[in-house]
C-alpha positions in Angstrom: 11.4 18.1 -40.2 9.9 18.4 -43.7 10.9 17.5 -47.2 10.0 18.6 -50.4 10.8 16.4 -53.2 9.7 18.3 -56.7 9.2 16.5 -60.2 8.3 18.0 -63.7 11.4 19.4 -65.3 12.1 18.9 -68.7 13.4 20.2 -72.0 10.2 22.2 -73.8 10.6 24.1 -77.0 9.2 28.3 -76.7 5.6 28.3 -76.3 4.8 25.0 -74.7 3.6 24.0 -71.8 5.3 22.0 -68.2 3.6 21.3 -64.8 5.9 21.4 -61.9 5.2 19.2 -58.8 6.2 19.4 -54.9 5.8 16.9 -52.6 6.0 17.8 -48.8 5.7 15.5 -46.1 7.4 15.0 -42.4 5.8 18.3 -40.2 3.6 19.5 -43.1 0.7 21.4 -41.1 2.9 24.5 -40.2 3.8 24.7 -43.7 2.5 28.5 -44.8 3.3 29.4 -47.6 4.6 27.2 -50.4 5.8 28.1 -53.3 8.8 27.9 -56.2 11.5 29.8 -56.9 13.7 29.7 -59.7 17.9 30.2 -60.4 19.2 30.9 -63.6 23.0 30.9 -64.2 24.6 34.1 -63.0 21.5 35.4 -61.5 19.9 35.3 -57.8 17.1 33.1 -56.9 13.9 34.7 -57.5 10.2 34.0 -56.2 8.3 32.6 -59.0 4.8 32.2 -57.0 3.5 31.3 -53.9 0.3 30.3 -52.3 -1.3 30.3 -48.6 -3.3 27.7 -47.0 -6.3 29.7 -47.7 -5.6 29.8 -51.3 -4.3 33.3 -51.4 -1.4 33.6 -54.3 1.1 35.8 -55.2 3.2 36.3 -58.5 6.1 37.5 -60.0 5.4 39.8 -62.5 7.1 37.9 -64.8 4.8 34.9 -64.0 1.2 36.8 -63.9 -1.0 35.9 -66.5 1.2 32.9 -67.7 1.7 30.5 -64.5 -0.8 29.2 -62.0 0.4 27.7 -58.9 -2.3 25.7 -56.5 -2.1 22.9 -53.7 -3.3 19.5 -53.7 -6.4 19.1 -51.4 -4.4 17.7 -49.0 -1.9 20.2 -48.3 1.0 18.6 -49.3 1.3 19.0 -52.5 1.8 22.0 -54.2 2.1 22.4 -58.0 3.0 24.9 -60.7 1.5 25.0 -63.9 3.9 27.2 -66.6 2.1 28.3 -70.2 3.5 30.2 -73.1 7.0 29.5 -72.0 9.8 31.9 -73.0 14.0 30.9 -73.1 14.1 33.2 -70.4 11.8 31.0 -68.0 14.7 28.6 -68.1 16.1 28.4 -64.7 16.6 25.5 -62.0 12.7 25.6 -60.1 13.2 25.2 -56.3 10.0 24.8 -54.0 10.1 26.0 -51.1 8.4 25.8 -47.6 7.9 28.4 -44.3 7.2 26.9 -41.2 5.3 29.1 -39.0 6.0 27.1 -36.1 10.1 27.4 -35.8 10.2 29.9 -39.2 12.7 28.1 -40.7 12.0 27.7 -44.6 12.7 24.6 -46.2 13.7 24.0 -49.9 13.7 20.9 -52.4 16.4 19.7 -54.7 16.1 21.6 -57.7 14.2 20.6 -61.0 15.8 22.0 -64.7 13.2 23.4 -67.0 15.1 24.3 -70.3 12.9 26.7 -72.9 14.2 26.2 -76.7 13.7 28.9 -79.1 
């Protein structure tokens, strides 16, 4: 069984900056990839980034050239860092898991991140 318990939400005006966190733990060595999603209201969820084991990302295109996801050197932790926000970056920001042993994904709770204009 895993968890992932993300942290870094907030309120930030147009233009500022936020760093997302995920904590995994439980079965975390099949986890491959992580990586966040995000929810607005009305719309589908939607891959923000993710990132491989070996370090290999991929991006939204909506996220290229302003976010950088990476993982903690212990594998557990992966985090998103969000530059040059826009009001349309807010959303609710899920991470989420793959286990490549029983390929089941896995998801966290949900953290806000609200852009001002």
């Amino acid at each position: 069984q895993v968890q992932l318990v993300e942290s870094g939400g907030d309120l930030v005006q147009a233009g500022g900056s936020l760093r997302l966190s995920c904590a995994a733990s439980g079965t975390i060595f099949s986890l491959n990839p992580m990586g966040w999603y995000r929810q607005a209201p009305g719309k589908q969820r939607e891959l923000v980034a993710d990132i491989t084991r070996s370090g290999r990302t991929n991006y939204a295109d909506s996220a290229k050239g302003r976010f950088t996801i990476s993982r903690g050197n212990a594998r557990n932790t992966v985090y998103l860092q969000m530059n040059s926000l826009k009001p349309e970056d807010t959303a609710v920001y899920y991470c989420n898991a793959h286990s490549v042993t029983t390929s089941r994904d896995y998801w966290g709770q949900g953290t806000q991140v609200t852009v001002s204009s």
